[in-house]
N, C-alpha and C positions, 0 to 999 in steps of 0.2 A: 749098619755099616757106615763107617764115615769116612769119607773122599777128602784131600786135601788138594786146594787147590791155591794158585798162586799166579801172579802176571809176569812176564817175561821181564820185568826189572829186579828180578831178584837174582839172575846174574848165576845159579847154580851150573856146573855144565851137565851135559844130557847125562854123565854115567850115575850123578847123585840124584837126579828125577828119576829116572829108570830104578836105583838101588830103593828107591824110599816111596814110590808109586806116588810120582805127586804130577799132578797135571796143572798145564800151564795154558795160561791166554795170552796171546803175544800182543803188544801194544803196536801201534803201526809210527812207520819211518818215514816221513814225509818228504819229495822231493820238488821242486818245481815241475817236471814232465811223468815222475811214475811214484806210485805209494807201495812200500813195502811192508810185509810182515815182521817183526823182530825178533830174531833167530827161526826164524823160517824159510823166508825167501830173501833174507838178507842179512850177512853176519857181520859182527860188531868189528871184524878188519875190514870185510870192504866198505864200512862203513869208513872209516877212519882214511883207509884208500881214499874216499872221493873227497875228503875233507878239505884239498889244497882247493880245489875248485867251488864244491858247494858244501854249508853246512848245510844238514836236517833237522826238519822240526821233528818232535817225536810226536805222536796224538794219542787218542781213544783207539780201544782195541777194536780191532774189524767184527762188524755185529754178525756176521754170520759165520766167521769161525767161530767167537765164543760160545754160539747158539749151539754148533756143531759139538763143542765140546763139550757143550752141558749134555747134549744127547747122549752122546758115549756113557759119561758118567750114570745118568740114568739110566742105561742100556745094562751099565754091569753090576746093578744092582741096589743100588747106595741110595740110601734114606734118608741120610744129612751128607753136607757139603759145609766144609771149616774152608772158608774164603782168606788167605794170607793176604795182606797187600801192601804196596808201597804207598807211604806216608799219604794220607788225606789232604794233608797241605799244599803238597808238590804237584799230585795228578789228578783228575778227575774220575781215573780209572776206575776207582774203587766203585764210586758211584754207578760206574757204566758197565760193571759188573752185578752190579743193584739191580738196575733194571732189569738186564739180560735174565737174570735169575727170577723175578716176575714170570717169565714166559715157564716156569719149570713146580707148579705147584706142589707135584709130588714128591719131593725133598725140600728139606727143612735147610736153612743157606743159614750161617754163621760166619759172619767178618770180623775180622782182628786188624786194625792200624798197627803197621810195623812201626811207624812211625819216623821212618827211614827210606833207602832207596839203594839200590844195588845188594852188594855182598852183603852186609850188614841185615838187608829184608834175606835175603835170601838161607840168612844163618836161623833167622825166626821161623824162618818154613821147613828149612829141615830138621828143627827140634820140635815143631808143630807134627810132622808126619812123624818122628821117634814117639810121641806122645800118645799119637792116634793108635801105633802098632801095638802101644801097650794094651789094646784096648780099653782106655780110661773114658771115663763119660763127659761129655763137647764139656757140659762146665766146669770140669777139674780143669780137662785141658787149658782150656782159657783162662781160668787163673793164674792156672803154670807160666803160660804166655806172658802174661804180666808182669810178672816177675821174671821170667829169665828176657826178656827185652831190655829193664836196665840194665844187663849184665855185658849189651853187645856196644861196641862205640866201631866207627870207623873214621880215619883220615884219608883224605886223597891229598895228595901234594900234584898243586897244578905246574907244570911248566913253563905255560904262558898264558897271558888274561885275554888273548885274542880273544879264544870261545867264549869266554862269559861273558865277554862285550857283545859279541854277535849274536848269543844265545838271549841278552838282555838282561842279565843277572847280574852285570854288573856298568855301569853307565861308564861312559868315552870318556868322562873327564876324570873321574876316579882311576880308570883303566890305562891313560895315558899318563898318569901321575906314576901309577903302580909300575910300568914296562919302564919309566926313565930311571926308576928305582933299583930295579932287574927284581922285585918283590918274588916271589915263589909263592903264593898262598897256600894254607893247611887246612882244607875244607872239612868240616864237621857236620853232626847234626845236633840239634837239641832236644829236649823232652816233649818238647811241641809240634816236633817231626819238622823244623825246618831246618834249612842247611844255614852256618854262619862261619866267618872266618875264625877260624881255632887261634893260628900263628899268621905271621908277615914276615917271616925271613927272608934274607936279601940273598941269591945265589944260589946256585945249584947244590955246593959242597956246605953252606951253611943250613939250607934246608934238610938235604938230608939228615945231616945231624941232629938238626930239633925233631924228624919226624921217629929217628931212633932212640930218642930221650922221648917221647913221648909213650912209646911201649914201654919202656925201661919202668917208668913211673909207674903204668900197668900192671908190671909183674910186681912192683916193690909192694902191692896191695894186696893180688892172687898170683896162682896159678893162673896163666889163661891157653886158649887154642889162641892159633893166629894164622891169617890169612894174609899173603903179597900182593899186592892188586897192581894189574900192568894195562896199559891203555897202547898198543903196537908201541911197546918199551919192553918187551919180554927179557932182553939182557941186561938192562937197567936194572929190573926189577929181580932179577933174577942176583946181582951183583949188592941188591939190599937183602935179598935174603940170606945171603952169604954173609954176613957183616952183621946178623941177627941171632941164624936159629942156634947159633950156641950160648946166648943170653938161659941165664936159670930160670926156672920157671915155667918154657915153654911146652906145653903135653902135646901139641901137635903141629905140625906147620905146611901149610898149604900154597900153590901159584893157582891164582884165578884172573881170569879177563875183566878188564872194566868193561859193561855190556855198553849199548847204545844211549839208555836213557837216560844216565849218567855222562855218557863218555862226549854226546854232541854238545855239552856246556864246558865240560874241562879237556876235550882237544884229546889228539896221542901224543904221545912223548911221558904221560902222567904214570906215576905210580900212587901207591897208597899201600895202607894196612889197616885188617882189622882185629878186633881183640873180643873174644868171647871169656870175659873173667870165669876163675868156678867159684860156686858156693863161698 
């Protein structure tokens, strides 16, 4: 039996963890006075909530939930464990996942780099756990994985470069150049699992635009699913999907939350999309 598991940056909401039996390690929310669990004991609005006053560092996941949660898995039965995660480049997590998984010799650990971070991981884990249901064997699967990962892309369109300045991602002289700009940036990832600036559109009603030419592009190759990403923007983003889902092409379309480990570098106010191509 094989367990899928995955780190709370992958941004799924509970009713698709629960439908797909995939268990999570929450990465912890750093604060100056208190440390939280992410989506545990602290969700990705109050997080955004406290944003006027502090941002959070995001960390390593709390070693004794993880530990707790390797138990369970053991507990119900499972022989191997397919480890999902976000990108190697971005967190340390994966690693600290590593170890954790040392303390559990009786199941066999398999790790996959998403090579990503938020929705976009979180699209790999749930065609990771579709895969596992089939019951296919860890290394079909993980072939599979390897290929349907080029298939997924995300954009986040930032609204403001506050947070990537104070997150560090992006330095005060670039970031004071970009806000006299009114710049909008189109965050991406690459094959390398790191984040890069996709677009630099200037405004609110021009970015939009390039972010809706950017799926456009998408479907003119495939079919794809797609996902609305809103960072406490839910009517914004809800106002892009309206202005989308009747684009051709689309087979499915979904509203999901930008979680915390993405969201304390790109702020709220943010939307994004992501595109799962077919075949």
């Amino acid at each position: 039996m094989i367990a899928v598991l995955a780190d709370s940056a992958c941004d799924l909401p509970k009713a698709v963890l629960d439908q797909y039996k995939i268990y999570t390690i929450p990465m912890s929310i750093i604060y100056k006075d208190k440390e939280y669990l992410d989506q545990v004991t602290i969700t990705p609005q109050e997080v955004y909530d406290k944003m006027p006053t502090e941002v959070p560092t995001t960390s390593l996941p709390d070693r004794e939930y993880g530990l707790n949660v390797l138990k369970q898995i053991e507990d119900e039965g499972y022989t191997d464990v397919l480890v999902v995660t976000i990108s190697n480049v971005l967190s340390g997590t994966p690693n600290a996942i590593r170890i954790l998984s040392e303390e559990y010799p009786s199941m066999r650990f398999h790790f996959f780099d998403t090579k990503t971070l938020g929705v976009p991981e979180g699209v790999v884990v749930r065609e990771a756990a579709k895969l596992v249901s089939k019951g296919l064997p860890i290394n079909t699967v993980l072939k599979q994985l390897e290929e349907i990962r080029t298939r997924i892309k995300g954009y986040i369109l930032v609204d403001t470069l506050e947070y990537l300045i104070k997150g560090g991602r992006l330095s005060k002289t670039a970031g004071a150049v970009g806000t006299v700009l009114n710049l909008k940036p189109i965050v991406s990832h690459n094959e390398e699992g790191k984040l890069y600036t996709h677009a630099k559109p200037r405004g609110k009603k021009q970015s939009r635009k390039q972010l809706k030419e950017i799926l456009e592009e998408h479907l003119k190759q495939s079919s794809c699913e797609v996902w609305v990403l809103h960072a406490a923007s839910k009517p914004e983003a809800d106002e892009f999907l309206e202005s989308i889902k009747d684009l051709g092409g689309i087979t499915e379309i979904h509203s999901y939350q930008i979680g915390a480990a993405m969201g304390v570098h790109t702020g709220p106010q943010t939307i994004g999309v992501v595109v799962f191509n077919s075949k």
